[in-house]
VMD Tcl script that builds the backbone (N, CA, C; Angstrom):
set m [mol new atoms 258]
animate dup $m
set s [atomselect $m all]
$s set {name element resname resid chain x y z} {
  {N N UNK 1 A 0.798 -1.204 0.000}
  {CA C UNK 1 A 0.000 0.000 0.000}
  {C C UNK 1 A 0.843 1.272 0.000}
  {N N UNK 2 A 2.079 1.340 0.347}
  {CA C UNK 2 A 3.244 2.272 0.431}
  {C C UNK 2 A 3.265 2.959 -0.994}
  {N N UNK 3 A 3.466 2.122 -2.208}
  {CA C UNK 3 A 2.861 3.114 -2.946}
  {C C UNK 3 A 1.262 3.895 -3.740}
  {N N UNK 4 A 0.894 3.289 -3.506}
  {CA C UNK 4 A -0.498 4.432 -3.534}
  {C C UNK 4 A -0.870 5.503 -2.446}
  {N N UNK 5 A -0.299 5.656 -1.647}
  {CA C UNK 5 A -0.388 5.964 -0.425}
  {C C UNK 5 A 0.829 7.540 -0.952}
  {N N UNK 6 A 1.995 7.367 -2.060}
  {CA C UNK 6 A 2.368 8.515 -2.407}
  {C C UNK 6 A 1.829 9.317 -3.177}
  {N N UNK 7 A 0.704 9.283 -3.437}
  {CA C UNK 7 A -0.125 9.475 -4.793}
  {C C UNK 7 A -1.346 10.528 -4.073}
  {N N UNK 8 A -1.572 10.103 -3.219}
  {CA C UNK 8 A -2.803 10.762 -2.214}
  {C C UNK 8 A -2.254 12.520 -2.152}
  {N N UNK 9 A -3.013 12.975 -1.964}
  {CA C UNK 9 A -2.533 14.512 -2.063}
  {C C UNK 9 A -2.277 14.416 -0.634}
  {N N UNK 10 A -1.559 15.640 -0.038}
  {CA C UNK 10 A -1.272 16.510 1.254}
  {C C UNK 10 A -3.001 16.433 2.238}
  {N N UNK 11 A -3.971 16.941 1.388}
  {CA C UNK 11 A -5.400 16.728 1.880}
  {C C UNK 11 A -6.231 16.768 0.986}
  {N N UNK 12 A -6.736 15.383 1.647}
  {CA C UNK 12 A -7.993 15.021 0.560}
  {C C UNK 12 A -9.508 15.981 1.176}
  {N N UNK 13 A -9.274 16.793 1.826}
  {CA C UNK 13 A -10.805 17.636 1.859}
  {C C UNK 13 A -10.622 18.653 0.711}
  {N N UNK 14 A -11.384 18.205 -0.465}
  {CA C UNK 14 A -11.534 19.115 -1.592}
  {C C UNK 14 A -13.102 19.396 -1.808}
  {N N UNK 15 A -13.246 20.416 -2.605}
  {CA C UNK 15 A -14.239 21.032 -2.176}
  {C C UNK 15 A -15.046 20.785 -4.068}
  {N N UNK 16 A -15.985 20.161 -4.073}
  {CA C UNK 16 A -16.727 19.429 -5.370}
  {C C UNK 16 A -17.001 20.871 -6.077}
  {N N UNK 17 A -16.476 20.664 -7.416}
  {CA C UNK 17 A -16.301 21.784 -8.716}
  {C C UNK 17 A -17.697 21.718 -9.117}
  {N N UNK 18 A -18.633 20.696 -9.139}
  {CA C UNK 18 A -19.768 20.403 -9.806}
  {C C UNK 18 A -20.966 19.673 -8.186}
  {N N UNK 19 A -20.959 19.641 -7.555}
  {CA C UNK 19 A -21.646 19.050 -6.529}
  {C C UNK 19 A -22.918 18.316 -7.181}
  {N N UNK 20 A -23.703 18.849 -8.239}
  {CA C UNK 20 A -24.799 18.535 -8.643}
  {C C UNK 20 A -24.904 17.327 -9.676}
  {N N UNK 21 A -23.681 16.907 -10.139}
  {CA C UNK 21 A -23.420 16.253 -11.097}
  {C C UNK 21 A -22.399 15.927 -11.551}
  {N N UNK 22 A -21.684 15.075 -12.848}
  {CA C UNK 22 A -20.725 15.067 -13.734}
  {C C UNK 22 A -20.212 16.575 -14.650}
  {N N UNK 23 A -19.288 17.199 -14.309}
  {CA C UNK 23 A -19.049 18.498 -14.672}
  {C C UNK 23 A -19.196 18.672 -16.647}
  {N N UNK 24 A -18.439 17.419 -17.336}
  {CA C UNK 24 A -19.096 17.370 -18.631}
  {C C UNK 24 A -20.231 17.058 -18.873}
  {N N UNK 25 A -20.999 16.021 -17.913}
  {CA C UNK 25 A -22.378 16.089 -18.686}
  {C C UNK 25 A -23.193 16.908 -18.514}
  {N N UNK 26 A -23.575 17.514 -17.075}
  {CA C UNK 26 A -24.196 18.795 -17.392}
  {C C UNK 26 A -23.991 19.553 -18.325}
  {N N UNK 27 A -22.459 19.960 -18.781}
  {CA C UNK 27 A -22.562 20.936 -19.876}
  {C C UNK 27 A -23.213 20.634 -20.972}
  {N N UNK 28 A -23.352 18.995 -21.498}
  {CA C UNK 28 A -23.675 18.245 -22.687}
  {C C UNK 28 A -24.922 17.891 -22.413}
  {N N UNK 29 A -25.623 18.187 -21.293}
  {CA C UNK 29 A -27.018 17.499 -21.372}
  {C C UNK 29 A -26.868 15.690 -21.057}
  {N N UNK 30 A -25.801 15.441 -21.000}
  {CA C UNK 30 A -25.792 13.964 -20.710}
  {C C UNK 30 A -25.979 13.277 -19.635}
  {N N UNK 31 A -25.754 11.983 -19.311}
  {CA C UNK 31 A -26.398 11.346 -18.144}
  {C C UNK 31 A -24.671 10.313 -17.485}
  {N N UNK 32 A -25.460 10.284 -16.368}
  {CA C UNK 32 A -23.974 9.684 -15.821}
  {C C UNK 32 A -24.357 8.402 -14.797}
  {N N UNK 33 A -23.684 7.225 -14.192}
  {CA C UNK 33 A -23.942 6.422 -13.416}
  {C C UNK 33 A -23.766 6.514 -11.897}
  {N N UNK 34 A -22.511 6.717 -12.056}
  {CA C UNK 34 A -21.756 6.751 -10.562}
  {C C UNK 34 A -20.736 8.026 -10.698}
  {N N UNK 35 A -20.547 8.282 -9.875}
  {CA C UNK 35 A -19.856 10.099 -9.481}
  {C C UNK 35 A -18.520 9.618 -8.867}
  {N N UNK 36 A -17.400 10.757 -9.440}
  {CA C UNK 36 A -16.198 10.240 -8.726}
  {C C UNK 36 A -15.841 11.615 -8.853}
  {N N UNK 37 A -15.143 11.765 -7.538}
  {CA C UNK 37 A -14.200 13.299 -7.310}
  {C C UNK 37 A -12.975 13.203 -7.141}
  {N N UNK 38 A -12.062 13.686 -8.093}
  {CA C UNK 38 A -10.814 14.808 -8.017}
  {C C UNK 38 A -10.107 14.753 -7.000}
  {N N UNK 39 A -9.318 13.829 -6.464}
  {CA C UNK 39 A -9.243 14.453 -4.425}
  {C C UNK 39 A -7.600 15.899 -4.980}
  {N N UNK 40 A -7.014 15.905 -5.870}
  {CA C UNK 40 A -6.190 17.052 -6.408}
  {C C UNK 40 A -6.857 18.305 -6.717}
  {N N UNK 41 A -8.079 18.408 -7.760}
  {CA C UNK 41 A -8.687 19.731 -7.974}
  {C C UNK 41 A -9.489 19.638 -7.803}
  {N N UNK 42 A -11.022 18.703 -7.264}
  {CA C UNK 42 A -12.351 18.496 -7.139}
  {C C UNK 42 A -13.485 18.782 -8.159}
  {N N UNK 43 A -12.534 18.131 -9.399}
  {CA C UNK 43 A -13.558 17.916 -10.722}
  {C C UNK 43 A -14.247 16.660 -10.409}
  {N N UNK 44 A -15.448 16.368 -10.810}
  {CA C UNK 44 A -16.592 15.601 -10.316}
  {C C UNK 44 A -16.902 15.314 -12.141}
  {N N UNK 45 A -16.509 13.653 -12.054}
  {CA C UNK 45 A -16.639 13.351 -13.118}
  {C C UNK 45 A -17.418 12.131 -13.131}
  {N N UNK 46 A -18.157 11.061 -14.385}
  {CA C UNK 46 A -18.303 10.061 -14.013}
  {C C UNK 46 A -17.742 8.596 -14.383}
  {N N UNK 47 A -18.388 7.798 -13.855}
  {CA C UNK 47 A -17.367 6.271 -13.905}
  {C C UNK 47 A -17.582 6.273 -15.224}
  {N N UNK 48 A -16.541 4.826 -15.350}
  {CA C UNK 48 A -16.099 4.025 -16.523}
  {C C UNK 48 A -17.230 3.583 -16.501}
  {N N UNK 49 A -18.793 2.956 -16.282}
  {CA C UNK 49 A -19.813 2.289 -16.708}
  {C C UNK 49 A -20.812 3.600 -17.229}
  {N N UNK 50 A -20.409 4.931 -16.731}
  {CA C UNK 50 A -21.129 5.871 -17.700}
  {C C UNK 50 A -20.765 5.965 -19.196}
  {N N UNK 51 A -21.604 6.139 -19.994}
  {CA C UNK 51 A -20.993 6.407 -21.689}
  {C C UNK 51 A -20.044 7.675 -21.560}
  {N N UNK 52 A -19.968 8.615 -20.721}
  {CA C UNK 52 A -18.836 9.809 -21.132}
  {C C UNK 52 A -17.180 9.143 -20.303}
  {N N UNK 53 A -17.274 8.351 -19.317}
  {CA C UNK 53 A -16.268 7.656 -18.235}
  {C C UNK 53 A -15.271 9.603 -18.473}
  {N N UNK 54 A -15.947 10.353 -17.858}
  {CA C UNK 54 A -15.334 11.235 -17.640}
  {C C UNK 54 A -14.452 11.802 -16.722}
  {N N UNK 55 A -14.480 10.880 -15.489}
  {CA C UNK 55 A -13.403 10.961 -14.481}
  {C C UNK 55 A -11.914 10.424 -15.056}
  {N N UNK 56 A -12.186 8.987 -15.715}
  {CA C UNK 56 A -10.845 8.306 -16.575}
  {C C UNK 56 A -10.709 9.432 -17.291}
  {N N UNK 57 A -11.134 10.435 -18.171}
  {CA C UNK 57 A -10.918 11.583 -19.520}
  {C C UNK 57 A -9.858 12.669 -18.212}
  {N N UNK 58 A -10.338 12.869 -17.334}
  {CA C UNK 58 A -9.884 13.494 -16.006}
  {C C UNK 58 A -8.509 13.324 -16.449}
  {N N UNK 59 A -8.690 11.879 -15.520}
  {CA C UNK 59 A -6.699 11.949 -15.203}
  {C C UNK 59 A -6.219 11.618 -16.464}
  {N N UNK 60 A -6.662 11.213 -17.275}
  {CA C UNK 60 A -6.154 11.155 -19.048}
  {C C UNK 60 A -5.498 12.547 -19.285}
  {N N UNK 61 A -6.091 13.391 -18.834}
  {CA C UNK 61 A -6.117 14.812 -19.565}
  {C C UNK 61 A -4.947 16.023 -18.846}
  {N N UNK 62 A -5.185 15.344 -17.254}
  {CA C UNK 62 A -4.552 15.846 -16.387}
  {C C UNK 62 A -3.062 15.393 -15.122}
  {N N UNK 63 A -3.277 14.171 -15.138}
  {CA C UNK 63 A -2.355 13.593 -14.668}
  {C C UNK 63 A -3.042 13.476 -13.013}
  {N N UNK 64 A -4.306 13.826 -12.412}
  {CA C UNK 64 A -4.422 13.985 -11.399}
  {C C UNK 64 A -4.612 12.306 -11.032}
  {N N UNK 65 A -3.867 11.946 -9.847}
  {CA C UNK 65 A -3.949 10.309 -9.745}
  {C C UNK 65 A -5.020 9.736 -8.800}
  {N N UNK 66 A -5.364 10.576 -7.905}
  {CA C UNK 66 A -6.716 9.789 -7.376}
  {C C UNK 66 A -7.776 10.522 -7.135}
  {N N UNK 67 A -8.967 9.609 -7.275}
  {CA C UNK 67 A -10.665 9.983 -7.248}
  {C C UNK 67 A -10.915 9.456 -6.366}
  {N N UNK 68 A -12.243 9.753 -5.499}
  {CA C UNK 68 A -12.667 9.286 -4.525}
  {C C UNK 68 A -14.118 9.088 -4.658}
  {N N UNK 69 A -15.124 8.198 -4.625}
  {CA C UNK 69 A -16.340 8.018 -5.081}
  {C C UNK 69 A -17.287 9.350 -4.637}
  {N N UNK 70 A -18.021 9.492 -5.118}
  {CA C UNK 70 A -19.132 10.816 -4.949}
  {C C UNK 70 A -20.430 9.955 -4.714}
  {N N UNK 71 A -20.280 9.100 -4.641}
  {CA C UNK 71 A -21.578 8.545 -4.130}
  {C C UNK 71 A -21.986 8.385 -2.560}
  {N N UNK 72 A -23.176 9.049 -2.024}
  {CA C UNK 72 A -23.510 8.697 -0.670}
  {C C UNK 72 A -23.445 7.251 -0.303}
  {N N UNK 73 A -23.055 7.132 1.244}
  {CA C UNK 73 A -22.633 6.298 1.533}
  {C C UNK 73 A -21.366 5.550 1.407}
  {N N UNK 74 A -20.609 5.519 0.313}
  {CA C UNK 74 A -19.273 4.991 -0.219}
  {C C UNK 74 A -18.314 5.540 0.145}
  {N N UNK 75 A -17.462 5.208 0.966}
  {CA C UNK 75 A -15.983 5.797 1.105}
  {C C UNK 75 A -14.974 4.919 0.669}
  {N N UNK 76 A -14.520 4.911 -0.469}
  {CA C UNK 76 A -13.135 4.483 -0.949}
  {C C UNK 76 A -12.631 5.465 -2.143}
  {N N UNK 77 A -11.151 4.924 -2.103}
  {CA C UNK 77 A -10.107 6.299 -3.043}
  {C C UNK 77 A -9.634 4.956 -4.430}
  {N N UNK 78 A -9.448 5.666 -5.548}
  {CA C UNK 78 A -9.326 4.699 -6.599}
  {C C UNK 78 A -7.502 5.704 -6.829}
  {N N UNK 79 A -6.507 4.761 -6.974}
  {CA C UNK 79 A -5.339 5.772 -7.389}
  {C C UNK 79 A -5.437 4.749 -9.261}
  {N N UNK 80 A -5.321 5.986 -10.175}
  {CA C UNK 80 A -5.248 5.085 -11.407}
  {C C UNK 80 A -3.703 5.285 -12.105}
  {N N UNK 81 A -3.103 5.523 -11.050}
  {CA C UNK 81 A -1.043 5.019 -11.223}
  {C C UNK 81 A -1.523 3.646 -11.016}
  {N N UNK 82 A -1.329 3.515 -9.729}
  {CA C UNK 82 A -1.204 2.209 -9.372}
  {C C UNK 82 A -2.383 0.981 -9.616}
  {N N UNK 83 A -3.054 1.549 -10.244}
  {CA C UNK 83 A -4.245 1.089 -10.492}
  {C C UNK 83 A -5.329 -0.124 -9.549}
  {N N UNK 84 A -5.328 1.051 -8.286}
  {CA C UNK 84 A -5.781 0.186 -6.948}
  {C C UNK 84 A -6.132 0.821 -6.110}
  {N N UNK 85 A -6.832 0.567 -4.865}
  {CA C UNK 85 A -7.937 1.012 -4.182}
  {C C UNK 85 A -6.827 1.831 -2.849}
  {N N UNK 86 A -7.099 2.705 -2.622}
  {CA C UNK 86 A -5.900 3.803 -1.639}
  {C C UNK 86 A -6.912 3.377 -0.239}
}
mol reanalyze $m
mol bondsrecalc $m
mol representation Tube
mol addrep $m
């Protein structure tokens, strides 16, 4: 776990860019499954089982390495370096 654990930012209290949704699909009118947040800039994107998988377009785009689910109830961190659960 030592390395995913370098990947985690300084603090993961980030503050949701989009709270209401997937930040591209609102703009697009589109629909999303499951919500994942940014724990680096708190872009709120959605999963790989949504058609936009706009959180993966995220760190594609940006290099930011871990999300943390946006779904109530769920607490776990996804790092996609290491491609494993923080």
């Amino acid at each position: 776990m030592t390395a995913t654990r370098e990947h985690l930012p300084a603090s993961t209290a980030v503050t949701a860019r989009t709270p209401d949704g997937c930040e591209e699909c609102l703009a697009i009118g589109g629909h999303w499954v499951h919500l994942r947040l940014c724990l680096t800039c708190g872009h709120v994107g959605c999963c790989d089982s949504s058609p936009g998988k706009h959180a993966t377009a995220h760190f594609s785009r940006t290099g930011h390495p871990v999300i943390q689910s946006f779904e109530s109830g769920e607490d776990w961190r996804w790092c996609f370096i290491d491609e494993q659960l923080v």
